[in-house]
C-alpha positions in Angstrom: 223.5 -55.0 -94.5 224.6 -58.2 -96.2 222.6 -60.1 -98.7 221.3 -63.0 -96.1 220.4 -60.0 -93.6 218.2 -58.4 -95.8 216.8 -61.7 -97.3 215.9 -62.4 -93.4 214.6 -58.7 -92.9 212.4 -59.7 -95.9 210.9 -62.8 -94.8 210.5 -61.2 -91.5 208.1 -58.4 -93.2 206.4 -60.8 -95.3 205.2 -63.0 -92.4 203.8 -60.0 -90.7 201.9 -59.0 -94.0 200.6 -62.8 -94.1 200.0 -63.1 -90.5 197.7 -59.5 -90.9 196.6 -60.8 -94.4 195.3 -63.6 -92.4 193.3 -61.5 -90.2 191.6 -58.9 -91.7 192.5 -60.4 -95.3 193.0 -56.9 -97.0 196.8 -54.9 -96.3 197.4 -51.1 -96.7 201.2 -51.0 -97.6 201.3 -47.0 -96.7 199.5 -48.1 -93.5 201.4 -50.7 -93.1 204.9 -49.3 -93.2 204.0 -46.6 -90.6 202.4 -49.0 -88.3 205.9 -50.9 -87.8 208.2 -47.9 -88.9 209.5 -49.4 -92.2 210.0 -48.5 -95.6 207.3 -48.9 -97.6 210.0 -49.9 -100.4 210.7 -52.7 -97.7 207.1 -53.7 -97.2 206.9 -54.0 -101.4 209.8 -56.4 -101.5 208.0 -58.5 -98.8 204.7 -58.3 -100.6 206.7 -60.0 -103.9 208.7 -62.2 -102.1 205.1 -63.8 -101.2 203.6 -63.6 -104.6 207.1 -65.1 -105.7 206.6 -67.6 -103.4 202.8 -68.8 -104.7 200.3 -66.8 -102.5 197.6 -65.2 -104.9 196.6 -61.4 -104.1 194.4 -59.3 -105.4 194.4 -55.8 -105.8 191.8 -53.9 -103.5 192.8 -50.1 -104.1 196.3 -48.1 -104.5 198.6 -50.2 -102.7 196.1 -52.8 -101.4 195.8 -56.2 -101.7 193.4 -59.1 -100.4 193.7 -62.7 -100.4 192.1 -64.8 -102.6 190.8 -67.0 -100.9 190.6 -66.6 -96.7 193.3 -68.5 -94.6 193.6 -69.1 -91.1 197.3 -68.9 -89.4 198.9 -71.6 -88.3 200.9 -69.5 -85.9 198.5 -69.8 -83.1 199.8 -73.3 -82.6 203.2 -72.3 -81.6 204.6 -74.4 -78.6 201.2 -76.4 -77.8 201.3 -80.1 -76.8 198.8 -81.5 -79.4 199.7 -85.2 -79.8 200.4 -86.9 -76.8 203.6 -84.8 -75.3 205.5 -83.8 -78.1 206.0 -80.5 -78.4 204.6 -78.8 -81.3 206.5 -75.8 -83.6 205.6 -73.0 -86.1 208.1 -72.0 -88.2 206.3 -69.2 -91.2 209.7 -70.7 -93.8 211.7 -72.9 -93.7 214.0 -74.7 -96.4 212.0 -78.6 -95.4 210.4 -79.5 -92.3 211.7 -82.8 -92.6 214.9 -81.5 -92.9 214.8 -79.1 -89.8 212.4 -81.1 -87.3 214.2 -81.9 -83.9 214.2 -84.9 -82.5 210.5 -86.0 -80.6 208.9 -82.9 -81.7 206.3 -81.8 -84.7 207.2 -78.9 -86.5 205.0 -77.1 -88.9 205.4 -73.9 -91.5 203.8 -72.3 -93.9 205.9 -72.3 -96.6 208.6 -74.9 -97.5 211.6 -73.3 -100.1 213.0 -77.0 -100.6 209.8 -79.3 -99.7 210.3 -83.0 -99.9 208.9 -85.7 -102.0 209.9 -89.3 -102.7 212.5 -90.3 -104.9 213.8 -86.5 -104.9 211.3 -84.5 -105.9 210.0 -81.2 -104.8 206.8 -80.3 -102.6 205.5 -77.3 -103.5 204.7 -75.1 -100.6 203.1 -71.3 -101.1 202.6 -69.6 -98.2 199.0 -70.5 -96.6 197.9 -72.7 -99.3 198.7 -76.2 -97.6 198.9 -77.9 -95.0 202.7 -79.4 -94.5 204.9 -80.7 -90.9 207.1 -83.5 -90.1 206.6 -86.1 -87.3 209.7 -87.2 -85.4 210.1 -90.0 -83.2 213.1 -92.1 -81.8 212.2 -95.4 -81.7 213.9 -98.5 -80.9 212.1 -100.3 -83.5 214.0 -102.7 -85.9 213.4 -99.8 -89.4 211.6 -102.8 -91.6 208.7 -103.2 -88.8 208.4 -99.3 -89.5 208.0 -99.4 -93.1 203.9 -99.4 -92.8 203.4 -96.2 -91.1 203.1 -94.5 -94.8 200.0 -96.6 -94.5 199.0 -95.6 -91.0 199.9 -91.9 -91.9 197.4 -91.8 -95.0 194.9 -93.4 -92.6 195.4 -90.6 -90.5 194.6 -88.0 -93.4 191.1 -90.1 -93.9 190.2 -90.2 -90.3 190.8 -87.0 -89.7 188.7 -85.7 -92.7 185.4 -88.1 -91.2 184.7 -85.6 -88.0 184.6 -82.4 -90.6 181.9 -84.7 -93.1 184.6 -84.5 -96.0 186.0 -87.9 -96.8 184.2 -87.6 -99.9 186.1 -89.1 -103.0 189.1 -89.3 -101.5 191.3 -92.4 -101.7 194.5 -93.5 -100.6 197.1 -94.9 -103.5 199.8 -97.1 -101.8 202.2 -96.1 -100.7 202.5 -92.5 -99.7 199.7 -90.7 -101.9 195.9 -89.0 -101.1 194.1 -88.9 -103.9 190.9 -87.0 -104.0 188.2 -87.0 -107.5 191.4 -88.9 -109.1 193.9 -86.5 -108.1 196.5 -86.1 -106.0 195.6 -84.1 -102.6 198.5 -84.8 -100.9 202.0 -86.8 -100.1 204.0 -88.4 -97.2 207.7 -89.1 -97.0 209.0 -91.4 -94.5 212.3 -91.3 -93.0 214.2 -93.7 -91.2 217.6 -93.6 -90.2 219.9 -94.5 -87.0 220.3 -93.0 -84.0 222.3 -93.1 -81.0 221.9 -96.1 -78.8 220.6 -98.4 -80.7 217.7 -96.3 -82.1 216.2 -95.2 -84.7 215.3 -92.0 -86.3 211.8 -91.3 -87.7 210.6 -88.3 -89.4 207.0 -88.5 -91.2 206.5 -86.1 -93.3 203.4 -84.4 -94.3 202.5 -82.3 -97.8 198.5 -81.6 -98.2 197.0 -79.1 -100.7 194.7 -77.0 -99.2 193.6 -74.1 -101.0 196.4 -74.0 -104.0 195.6 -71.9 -107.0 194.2 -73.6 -110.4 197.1 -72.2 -112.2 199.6 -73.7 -109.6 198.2 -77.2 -109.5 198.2 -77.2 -113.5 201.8 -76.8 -113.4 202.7 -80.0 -111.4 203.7 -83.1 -113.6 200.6 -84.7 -112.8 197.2 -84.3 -111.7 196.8 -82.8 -108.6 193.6 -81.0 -106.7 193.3 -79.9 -103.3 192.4 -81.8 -100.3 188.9 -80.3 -99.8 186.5 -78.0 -101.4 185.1 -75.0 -99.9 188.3 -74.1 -97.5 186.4 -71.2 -96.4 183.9 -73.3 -94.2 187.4 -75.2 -92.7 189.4 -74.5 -90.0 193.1 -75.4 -91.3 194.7 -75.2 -87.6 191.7 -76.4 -86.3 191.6 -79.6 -89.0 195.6 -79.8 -88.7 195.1 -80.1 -84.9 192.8 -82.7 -85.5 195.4 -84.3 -88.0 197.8 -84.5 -85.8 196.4 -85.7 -82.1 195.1 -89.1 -84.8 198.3 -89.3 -86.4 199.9 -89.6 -82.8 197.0 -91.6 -82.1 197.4 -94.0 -84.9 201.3 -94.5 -84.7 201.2 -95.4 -80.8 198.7 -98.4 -82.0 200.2 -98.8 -84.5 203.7 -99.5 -82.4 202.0 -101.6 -80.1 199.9 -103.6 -82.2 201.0 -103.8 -85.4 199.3 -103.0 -88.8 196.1 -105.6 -89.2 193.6 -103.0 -88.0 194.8 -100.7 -90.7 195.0 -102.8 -93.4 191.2 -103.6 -92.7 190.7 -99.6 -93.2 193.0 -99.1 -95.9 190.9 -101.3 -98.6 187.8 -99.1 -98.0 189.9 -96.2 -99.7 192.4 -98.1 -101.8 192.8 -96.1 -105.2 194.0 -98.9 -106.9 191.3 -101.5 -106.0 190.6 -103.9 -109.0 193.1 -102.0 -111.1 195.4 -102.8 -113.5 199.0 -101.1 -113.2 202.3 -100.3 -113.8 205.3 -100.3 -111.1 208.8 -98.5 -111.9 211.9 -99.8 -109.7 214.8 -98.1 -111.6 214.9 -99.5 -115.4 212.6 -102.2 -114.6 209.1 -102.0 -115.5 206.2 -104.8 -114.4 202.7 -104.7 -115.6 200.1 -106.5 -113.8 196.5 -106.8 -112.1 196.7 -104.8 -108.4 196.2 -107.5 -105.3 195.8 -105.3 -102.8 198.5 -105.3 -100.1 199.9 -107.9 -97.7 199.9 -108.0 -94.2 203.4 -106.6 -93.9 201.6 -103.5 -96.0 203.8 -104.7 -99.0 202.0 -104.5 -103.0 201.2 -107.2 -104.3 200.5 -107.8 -108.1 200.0 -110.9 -110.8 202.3 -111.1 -113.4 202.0 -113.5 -116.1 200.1 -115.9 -113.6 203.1 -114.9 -111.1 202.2 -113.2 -107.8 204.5 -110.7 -106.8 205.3 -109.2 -103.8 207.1 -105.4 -103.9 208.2 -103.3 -100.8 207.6 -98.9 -101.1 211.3 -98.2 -101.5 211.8 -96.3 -104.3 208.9 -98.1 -106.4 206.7 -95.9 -108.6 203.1 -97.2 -109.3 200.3 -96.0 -112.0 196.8 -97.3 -112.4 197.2 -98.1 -116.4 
């Protein structure tokens, strides 16, 4: 068996421990391995490819182990039409969503090996412990009248949250960030790029902390938390199916009638409201007071009695 053979027959094994871990959160490996007729030497290199991965265990006997902290699969969504008639996938790994999302489709996973954030960073992804898909559209939409569905995507996170009671201290830092208690929750990369025929290829793509361990979230370059407490009385496919029926929502008004109705619901949850901050653009640095956003969804700032005005690009912003 070559290496990328048995590196499949591995991933293969650890989605069925993950899938049962999900149900009955405690695995028998003995059990286990005579239930589907494998080596129990196999099952063990599953079981560490998902600790490797970021999923916390927990011993619960001789070759037991529980989960942490309970998590519902996201398997069960496999092929349904949830927003509008895109057709919806579940894929357990997969290198980026973003990366491997076909055309007018959503695709989902629960663990991302290459996740994507802006400006080239990694998403971290363990198995089970966030929420993460892409969104892909072709448009014939002009890419610059596109640019404020980062906005409309974060909107989507909040409205989302309001049915479940848990909007709760969490606020939206332009362009692409959740923040909840100060820290960041979650991200969203937008993609565009052309297509056949004139159009134009969209891909949003979603990264939410869910139930990520302490000891994970203290290792990210920044502050980060997850997007809600007390997972355990959460639904994560039913609050993803949520997420993504408003998201399709929210992007077809959005198409058709532009971004003013956003805009009025983004300043209820703007992070950086009244702030002071700095923006990053390569080598160039500008300090300034935050004035909120235009209505093309662009930053705005005052700068030495200057008002500026800064698309997302690749800009970096931090409340100082």
């Amino acid at each position: 068996m070559d290496t990328e053979t048995s590196q499949q027959l591995t991933i293969d094994l650890a989605q069925t421990l993950f899938q049962d871990l999900c149900k009955i959160q405690t695995i028998d490996i003995k059990k286990s391995a005579q239930k589907l007729d494998v080596k129990r030497l196999s099952l063990q290199q599953a079981l560490n490819w998902l600790t490797d991965t970021g999923l916390v265990l927990h011993s619960a006997g001789p070759e037991r182990w529980r989960l942490q902290t309970p998590v519902q699969a996201l398997s069960q969504l496999q092929h349904q039409q949830i927003a509008g008639d895109l057709p919806l996938h579940y894929i357990f790994s997969t290198t980026s969503t973003n990366t491997e999302v076909v055309n007018n489709s959503i695709l989902i996973a629960d663990h991302q090996s290459q996740g994507q954030g802006r400006s080239g960073r990694t998403w971290i992804t363990p198995p089970g412990q966030s929420l993460c898909f892409s969104y892909c559209r072709l448009l014939p939409q002009d890419p610059q009248t596109l640019s404020g569905l980062s906005i409309v995507t974060a909107l989507s996170v909040i409205h989302a949250l309001q049915p479940f009671d848990r909007v709760d201290g969490v606020q939206l830092k332009w362009p692409n960030d959740i923040y909840r208690l100060g820290k960041k929750a979650g991200g969203i990369l937008l993609q565009l790029e052309p297509a056949h025929n004139n159009m134009h290829r969209m891909v949003i793509g979603v990264g939410l902390n869910w139930c990520a361990h302490q000891q994970l979230l203290d290792e990210i370059d920044q502050p980060c938390t997850n997007l809600v407490e007390n997972v355990e009385n959460l639904d994560r496919a039913e609050f993803l199916t949520v997420l993504l029926n408003r998201l399709h929502t929210n992007v077809e008004q959005f198409l058709s009638h532009g971004l003013a109705e956003f805009l009025q619901d983004w300043r209820k949850y703007d992070f950086l409201h009244d702030k002071k901050i700095r923006i990053r653009h390569g080598l160039r640095s500008i300090e300034g007071q935050y004035q909120g956003l235009n209505s093309q969804g662009m930053l705005t700032i005052e700068n030495n009695n200057e008002l500026m005005t800064l698309a997302s690009g690749e800009v970096s912003v931090r409340p100082l």
